[in-house]
C-alpha positions in Angstrom: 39.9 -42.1 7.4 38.0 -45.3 8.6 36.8 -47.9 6.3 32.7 -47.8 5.8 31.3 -51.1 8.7 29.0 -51.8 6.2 30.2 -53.7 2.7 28.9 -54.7 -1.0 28.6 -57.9 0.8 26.8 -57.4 3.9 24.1 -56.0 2.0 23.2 -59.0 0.6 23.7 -61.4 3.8 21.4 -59.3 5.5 17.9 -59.2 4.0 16.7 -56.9 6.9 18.9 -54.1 5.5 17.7 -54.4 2.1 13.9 -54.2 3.6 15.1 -51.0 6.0 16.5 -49.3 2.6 13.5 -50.1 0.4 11.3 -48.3 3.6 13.5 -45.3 3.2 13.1 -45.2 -0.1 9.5 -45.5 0.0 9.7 -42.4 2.3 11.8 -40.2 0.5 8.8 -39.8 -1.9 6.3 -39.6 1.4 4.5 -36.1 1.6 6.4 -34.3 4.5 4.6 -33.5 7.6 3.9 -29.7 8.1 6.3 -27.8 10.2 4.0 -27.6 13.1 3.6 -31.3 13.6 7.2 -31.7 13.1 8.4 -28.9 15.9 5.8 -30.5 18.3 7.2 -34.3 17.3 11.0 -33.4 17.7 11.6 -30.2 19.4 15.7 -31.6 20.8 16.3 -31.3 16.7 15.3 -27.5 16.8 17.3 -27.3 19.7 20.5 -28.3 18.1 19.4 -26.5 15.0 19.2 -23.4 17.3 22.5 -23.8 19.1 24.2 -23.8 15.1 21.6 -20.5 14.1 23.0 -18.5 16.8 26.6 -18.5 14.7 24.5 -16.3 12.5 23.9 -13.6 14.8 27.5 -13.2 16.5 28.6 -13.5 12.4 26.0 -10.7 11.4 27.0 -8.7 14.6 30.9 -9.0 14.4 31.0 -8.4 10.9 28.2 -5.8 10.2 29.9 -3.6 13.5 32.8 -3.4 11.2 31.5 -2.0 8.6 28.9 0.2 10.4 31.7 2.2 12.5 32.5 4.2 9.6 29.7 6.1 10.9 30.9 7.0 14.4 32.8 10.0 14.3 35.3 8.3 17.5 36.2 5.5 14.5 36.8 8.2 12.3 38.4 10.1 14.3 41.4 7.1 15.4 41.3 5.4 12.0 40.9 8.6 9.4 43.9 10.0 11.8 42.1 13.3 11.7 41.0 13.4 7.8 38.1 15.2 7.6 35.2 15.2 4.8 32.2 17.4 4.5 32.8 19.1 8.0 33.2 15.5 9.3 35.7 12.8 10.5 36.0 10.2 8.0 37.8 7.4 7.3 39.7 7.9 4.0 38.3 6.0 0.6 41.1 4.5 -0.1 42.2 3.0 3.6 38.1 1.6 3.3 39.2 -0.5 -0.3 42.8 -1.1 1.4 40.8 -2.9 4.3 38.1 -4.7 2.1 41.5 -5.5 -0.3 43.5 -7.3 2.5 39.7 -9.5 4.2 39.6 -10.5 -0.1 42.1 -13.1 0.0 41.2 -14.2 3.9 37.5 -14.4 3.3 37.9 -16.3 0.2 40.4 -18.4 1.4 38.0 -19.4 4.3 35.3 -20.8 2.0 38.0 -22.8 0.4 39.4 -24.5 2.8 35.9 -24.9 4.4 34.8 -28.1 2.0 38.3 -30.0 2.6 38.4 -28.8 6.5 34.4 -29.6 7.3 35.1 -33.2 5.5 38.4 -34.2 7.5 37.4 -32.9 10.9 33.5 -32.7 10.7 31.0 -29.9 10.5 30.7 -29.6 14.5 34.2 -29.1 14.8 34.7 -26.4 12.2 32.0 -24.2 13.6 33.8 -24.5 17.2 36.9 -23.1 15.2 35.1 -20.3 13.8 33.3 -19.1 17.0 36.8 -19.2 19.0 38.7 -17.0 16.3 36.0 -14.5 16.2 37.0 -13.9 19.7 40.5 -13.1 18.8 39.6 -11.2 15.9 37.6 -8.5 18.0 39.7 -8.5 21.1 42.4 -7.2 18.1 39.6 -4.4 17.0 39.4 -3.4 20.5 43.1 -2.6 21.2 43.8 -1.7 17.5 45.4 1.6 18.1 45.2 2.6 14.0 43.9 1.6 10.7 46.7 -0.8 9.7 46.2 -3.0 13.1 42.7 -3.1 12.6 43.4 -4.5 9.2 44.9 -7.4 10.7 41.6 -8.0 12.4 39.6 -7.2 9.3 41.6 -10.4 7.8 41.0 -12.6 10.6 37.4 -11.8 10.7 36.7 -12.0 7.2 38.5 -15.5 7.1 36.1 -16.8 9.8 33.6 -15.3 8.0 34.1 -17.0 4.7 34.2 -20.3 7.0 31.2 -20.2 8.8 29.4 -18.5 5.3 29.7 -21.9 4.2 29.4 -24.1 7.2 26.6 -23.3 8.8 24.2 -23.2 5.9 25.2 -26.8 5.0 25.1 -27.8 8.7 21.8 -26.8 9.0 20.8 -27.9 5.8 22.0 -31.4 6.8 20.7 -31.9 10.2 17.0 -30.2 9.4 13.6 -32.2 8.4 13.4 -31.9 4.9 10.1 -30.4 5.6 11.8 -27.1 7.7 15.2 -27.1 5.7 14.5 -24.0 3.5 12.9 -22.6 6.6 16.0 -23.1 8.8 18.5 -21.4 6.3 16.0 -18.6 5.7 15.9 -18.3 9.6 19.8 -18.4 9.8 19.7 -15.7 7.5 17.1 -13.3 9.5 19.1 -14.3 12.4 22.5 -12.9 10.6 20.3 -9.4 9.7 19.2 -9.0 13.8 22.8 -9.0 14.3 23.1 -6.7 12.0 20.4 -4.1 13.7 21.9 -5.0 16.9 25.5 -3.5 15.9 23.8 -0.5 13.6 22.1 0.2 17.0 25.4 -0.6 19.5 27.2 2.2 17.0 24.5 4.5 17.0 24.2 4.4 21.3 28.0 5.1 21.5 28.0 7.5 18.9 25.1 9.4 21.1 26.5 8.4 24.3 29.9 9.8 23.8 29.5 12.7 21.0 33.3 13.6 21.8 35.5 12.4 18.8 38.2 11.4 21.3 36.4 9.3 23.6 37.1 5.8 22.2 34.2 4.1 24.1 32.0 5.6 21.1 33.4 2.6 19.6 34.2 0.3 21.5 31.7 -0.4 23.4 29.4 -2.0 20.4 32.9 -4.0 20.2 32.4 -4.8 23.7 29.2 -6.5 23.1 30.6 -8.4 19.9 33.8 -10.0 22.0 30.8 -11.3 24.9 28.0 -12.8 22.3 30.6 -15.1 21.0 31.6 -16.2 24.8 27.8 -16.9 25.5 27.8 -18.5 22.2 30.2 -21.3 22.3 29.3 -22.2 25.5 25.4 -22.7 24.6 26.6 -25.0 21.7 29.4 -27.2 23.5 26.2 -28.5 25.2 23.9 -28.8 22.0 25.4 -29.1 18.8 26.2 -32.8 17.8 28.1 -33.9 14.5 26.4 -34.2 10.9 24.9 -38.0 10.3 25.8 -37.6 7.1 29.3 -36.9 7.5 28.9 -40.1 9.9 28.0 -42.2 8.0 30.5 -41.0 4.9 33.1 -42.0 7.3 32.0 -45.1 8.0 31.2 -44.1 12.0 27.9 -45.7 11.7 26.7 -46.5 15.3 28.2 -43.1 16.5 25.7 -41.7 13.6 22.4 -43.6 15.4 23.5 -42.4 18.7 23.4 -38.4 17.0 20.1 -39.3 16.2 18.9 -40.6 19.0 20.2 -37.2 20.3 18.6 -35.2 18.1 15.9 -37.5 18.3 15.0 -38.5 21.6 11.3 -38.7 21.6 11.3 -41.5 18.5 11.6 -45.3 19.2 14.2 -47.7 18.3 12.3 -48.8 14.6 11.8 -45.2 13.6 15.4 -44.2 14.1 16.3 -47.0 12.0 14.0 -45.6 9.5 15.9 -42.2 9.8 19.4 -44.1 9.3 17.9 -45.9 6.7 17.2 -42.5 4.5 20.2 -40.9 5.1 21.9 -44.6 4.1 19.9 -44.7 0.9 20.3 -41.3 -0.1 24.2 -41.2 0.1 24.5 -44.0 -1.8 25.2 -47.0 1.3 27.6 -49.8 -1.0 30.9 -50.2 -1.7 31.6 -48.8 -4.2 29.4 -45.4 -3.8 31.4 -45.1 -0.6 34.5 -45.8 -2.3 33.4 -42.7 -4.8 32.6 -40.4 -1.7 36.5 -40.7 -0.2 37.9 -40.1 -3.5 35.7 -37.1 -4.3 37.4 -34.1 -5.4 36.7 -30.2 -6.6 37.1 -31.5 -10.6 34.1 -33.4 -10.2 32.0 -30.7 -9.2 32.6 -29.8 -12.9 31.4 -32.6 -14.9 28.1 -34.2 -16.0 25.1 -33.2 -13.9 27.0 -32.2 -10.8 27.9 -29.0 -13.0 24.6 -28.0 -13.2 24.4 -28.7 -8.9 27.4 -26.4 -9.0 25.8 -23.6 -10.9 22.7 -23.8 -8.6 24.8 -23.5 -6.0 27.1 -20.5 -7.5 24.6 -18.4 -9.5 21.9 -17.6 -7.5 23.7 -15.9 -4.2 25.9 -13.8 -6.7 23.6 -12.7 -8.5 22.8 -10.2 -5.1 26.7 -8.6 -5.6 26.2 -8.5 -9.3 23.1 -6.4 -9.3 23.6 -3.8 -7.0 24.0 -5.7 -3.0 27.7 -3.8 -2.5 24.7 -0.5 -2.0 21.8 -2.0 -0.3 24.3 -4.2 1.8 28.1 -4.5 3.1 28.6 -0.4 2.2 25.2 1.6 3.1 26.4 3.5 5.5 29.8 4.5 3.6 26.6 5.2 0.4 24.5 7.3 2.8 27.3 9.6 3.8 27.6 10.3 0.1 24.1 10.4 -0.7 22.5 13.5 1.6 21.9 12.0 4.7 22.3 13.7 7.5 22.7 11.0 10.1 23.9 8.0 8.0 23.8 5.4 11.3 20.0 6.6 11.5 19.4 5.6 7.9 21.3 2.3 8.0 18.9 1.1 10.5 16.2 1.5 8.7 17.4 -0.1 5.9 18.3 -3.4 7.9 15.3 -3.1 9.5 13.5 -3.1 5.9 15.9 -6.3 5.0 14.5 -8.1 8.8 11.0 -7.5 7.3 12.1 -9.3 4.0 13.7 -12.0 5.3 10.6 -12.7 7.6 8.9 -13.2 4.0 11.9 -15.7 3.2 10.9 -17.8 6.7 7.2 -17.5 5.8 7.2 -18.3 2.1 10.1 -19.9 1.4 8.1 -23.4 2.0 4.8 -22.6 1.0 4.9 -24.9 -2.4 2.8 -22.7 -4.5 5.3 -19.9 -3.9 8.7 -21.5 -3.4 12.3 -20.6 -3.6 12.5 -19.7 -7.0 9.3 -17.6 -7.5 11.2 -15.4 -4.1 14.2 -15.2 -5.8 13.0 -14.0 -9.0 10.7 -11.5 -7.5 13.7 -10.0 -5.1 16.2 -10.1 -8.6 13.1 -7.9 -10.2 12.7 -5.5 -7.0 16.6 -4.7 -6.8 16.7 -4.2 -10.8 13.9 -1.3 -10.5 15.6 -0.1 -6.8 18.8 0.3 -9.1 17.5 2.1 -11.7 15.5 4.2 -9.4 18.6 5.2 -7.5 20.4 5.9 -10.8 18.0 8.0 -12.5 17.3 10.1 -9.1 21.0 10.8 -8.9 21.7 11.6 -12.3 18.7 14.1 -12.7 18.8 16.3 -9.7 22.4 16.2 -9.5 25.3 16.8 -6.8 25.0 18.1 -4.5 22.5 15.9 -3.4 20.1 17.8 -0.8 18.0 16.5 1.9 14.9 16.0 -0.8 17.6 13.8 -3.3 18.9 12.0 0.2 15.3 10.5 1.0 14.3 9.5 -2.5 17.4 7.5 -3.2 16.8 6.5 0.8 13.4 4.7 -0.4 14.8 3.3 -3.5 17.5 1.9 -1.3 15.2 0.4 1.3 13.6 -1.7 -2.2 16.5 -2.9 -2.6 17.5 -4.1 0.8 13.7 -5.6 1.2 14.6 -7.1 -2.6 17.9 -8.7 -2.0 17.2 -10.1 1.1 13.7 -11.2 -0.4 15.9 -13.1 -3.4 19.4 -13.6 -3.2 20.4 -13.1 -0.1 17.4 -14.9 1.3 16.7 -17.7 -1.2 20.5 -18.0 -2.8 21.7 -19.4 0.8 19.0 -22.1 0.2 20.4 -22.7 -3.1 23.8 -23.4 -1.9 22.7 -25.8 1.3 20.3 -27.7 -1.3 21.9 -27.9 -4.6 24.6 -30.1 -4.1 24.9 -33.9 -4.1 25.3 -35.3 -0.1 29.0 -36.4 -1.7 30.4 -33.7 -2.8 27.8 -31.5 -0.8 30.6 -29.7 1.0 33.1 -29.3 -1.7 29.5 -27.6 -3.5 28.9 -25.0 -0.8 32.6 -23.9 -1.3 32.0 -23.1 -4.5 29.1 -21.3 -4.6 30.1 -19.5 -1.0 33.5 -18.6 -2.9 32.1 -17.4 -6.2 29.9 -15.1 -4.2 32.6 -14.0 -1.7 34.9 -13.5 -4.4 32.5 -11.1 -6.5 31.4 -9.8 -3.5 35.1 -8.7 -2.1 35.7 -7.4 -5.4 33.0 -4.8 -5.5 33.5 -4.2 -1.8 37.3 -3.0 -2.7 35.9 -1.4 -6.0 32.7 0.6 -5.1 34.6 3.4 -2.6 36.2 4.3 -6.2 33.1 4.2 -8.1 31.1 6.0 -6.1 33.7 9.2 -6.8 32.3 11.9 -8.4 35.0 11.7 -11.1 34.1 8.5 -11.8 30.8 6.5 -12.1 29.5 8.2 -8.8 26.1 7.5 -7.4 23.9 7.3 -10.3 26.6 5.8 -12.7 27.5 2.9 -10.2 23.3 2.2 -9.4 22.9 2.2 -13.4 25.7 0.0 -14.0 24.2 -2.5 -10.8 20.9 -2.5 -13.1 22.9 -4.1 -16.3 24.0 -6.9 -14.9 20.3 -7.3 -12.8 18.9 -8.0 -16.5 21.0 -10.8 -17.2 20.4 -12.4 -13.3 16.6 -12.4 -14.1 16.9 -14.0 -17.2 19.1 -16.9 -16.6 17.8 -17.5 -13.4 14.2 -17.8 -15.2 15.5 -20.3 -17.6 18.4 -21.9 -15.6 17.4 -22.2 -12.0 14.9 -24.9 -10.9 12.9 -25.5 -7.1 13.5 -27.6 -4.9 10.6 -26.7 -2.6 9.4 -29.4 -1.1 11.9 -32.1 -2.5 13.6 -34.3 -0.5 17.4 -34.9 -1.3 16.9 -38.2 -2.8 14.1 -36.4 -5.3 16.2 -33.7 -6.5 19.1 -36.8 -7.2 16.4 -38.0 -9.4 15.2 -34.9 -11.1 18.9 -34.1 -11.7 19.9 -37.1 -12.7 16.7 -37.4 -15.1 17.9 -33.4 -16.7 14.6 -32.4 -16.1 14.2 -28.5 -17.3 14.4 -26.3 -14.7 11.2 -24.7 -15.2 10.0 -28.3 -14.6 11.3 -29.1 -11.7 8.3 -28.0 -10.2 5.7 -29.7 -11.8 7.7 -33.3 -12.5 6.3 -36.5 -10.4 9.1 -38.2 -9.1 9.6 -42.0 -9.3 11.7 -43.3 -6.8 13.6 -45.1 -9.5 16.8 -43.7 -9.1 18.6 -44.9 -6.7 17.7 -48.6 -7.3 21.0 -49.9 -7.6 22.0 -48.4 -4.1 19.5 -51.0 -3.2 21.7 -53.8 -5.3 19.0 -54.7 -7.6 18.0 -56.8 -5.7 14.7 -55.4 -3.8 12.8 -56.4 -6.7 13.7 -60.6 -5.8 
């Protein structure tokens, strides 16, 4: 790793620094300029921005096909190896848990590694790594000739997907004005759900196109389309994306970090990208001994003094969506519709995501309008999937299996709550949480965590809820019921745990942090601009 250019020292030899780092500190407390003014100002940053959003959709396509081809009868057909359920081909419950069981260890094994990976080779480079192996992962799906082949792929996909789950919310969340970050993470995320329309709608042509359970192409070509978007994908970002400042500057590659922004940053003159360098100096903490701190950052500080409470922002929020009921309104609705009474469970999965692109349209609206914020959206979706649990559970439990057609659309509705809920809330807002919450040092090692805790808990219901859903088990109404428990507790200590950092720019929430202001308080607290003087050696006062 190279040694940081700029030393304890230096600093104090070069007045003109100290001047540069007291304007930057004077505009971390600045009002932001509105989103508008911004795009117009420095469109080549929205550009790059957009280059690293469009991982979303080939990750919300790639992954989301996966799942949804449990619903073409030509998937059911090769992978079931002829088991039939309900007059249909189907692929067996316990080969669906023995495929989410084997992408467990590779998906959380992929937001592991991602915090160590993204810090030695850079952000740029890991997201080139993902796109790539996507590609190999599909062409595998394509040619898999049974259900334990296309387990293989399952693992390689879900260990790319654990990688870019954490990468490109943090990349984004690095690179964007402080004024469109939220926006830019709640836009990755409604990118991520078109990609998951677009596959719900590729499975539902083939399925149509070729009704004949033997004809492979039912499948295979919504695979098709998944191995090309990545192609078109890579290629658009070779061109556009350009490495983190931040993780720049961390290594001490300090004029390759002003020619980035000049990249990103073409239209501003010489003076204002100093200014820009100038934040991102003072907010990482640009001396000695800070740096020092940054290369010898590791997971067990994530777990002490105030970064503990970072890390639970960062963990809590996005799992709260798997605790309280996601596993149904998410990753397995179309396995839950083919239990429920639908009659064309592809059909009713579109709806659902399309109910979830609404939502996370409210996400990219709201999400930066300060009198709403992130935490008011994730509170309200926590509230809406509680009540579209219970309404599930109680509508199972009364009228009772078999479910008919009427039983089907009711528990359809109370689904499509909870999709337009957990995308509203944790699945919208609890991405935010991880990009933001963590310090710019251990900012990666952060978004591991709180990516892992949620792919974890996530995997495990994933492998748990084929099981559950058994009529000789918790089934339908049990498992919603259960979801509902455990969607109490995520309201509460979200209400009295979780702050907002609407608005905030990174070296504000330091100081809110660092001054253990309650998180209901957050909101209302006047920062100072105090904290931080000593990055500026004391000295700005003389």
């Amino acid at each position: 790793m190279e040694k940081a250019e700029i030393t304890h020292e230096e600093f104090h030899e070069d007045p003109s620094r100290l001047v540069e780092l007291s304007a930057a500190q004077e505009a971390t407390l600045q009002e932001s300029k509105s989103i508008r003014q911004t795009f117009r100002e420095d469109r080549k940053v929205f550009a790059v921005l957009a280059a690293a959003l469009a991982s979303a959709l080939i990750l919300g396509t790639d992954t989301t096909a996966v799942n949804s081809l449990v619903g073409s009868q030509s998937f059911c057909y090769v992978m079931g190896e002829g088991y039939m359920s309900n007059g249909k081909y189907a692929v067996r419950p316990e080969t669906v848990s023995i495929w989410s069981a084997v992408a467990a260890p590779a998906q959380v094994m992929g937001q592991f590694l991602m915090g160590p990976i993204a810090d030695i080779f850079g952000r740029r480079a890991v997201i080139f790594f993902n796109v790539a192996v996507m590609i190999v992962g599909v062409v595998i799906e394509f040619i898999a000739p049974n259900w334990k082949v296309f387990a293989l792929a399952k693992f390689i996909l879900a260990f790319v997907s654990g990688l870019t789950q954490a990468t490109a919310p943090m990349y984004i969340s690095e690179l964007a004005p402080r004024n469109a970050r939220g926006l830019m993470i709640a836009l990755y995320l409604f990118i991520g759900n078109f990609g998951d329309m677009l596959s719900v709608i590729l499975c539902y042509v083939g399925q149509q196109t070729w009704p004949d359970a033997s004809d492979k192409w039912a499948y295979r070509m919504p695979l098709c389309v998944c191995l090309c978007l990545p192609v078109v994908v890579l290629t658009a970002q070779l061109f556009l994306l350009c490495e983190s400042p931040s993780w720049l500057i961390i290594h001490g590659k300090n004029e390759q970090a002003r020619k980035t922004l000049k990249f990103m940053y073409p239209r501003r003159s010489e003076d204002e990208i100093e200014l820009i360098y100038a934040e991102y100096e003072y907010t990482l903490g640009q001396e000695a001994e800070q740096r020092a701190m940054m290369k010898q950052s590791s997971f067990a500080e994530l777990f002490k003094g105030k970064d503990l409470r970072r890390t639970f922002c960062a963990f809590f929020p996005p799992i709260t969506a798997s605790l309280a009921g996601n596993v149904l309104t998410g990753p397995q609705k179309t396995y839950f519709f083919t239990l429920s009474g639908q009659s064309n469970s592809l059909a009713s999965t579109c709806i659902a995501i399309a109910i979830g692109i609404v939502s996370i349209s409210f996400v990219f609206a709201l999400s930066e309008v300060k009198h709403v914020g992130r935490r008011r959206l994730l509170l309200t979706g926590q509230t809406g999937l509680l009540f579209s649990m219970i309404g599930i559970g109680v509508t199972a439990l009364v009228m009772g299996e078999p479910y008919g057609t009427q039983a089907g659309k009711i528990m359809l509705g109370f689904l499509c709550i909870g999709v337009f809920s957990a995308t509203l809330g944790p699945n919208g807002c609890g991405w935010i949480y991880i990009g933001e919450s963590g310090s710019l040092r251990l900012r990666a090692k952060t978004a591991t965590i709180g990516t892992m805790g949620n792919g974890v808990v996530g995997v495990v219901y994933n492998v748990a809820i084929p099981y559950m859903l058994e009529t000789n088990r918790l089934g339908v109404g049990g498992s919603a019921l259960y979801f509902a428990a455990f969607g109490v507790i995520d309201v509460l200590v979200t209400y009295f745990f979780i702050p907002d950092f609407t608005g905030r720019s990174y070296a504000q929430i330091d100081e809110l942090f660092h001054r253990q202001v309650p998180a209901r308080k957050f909101r209302s607290t006047v920062c100072t601009g105090n904290y931080g003087q000593d990055i500026l050696h004391r000295k700005i006062d003389n």
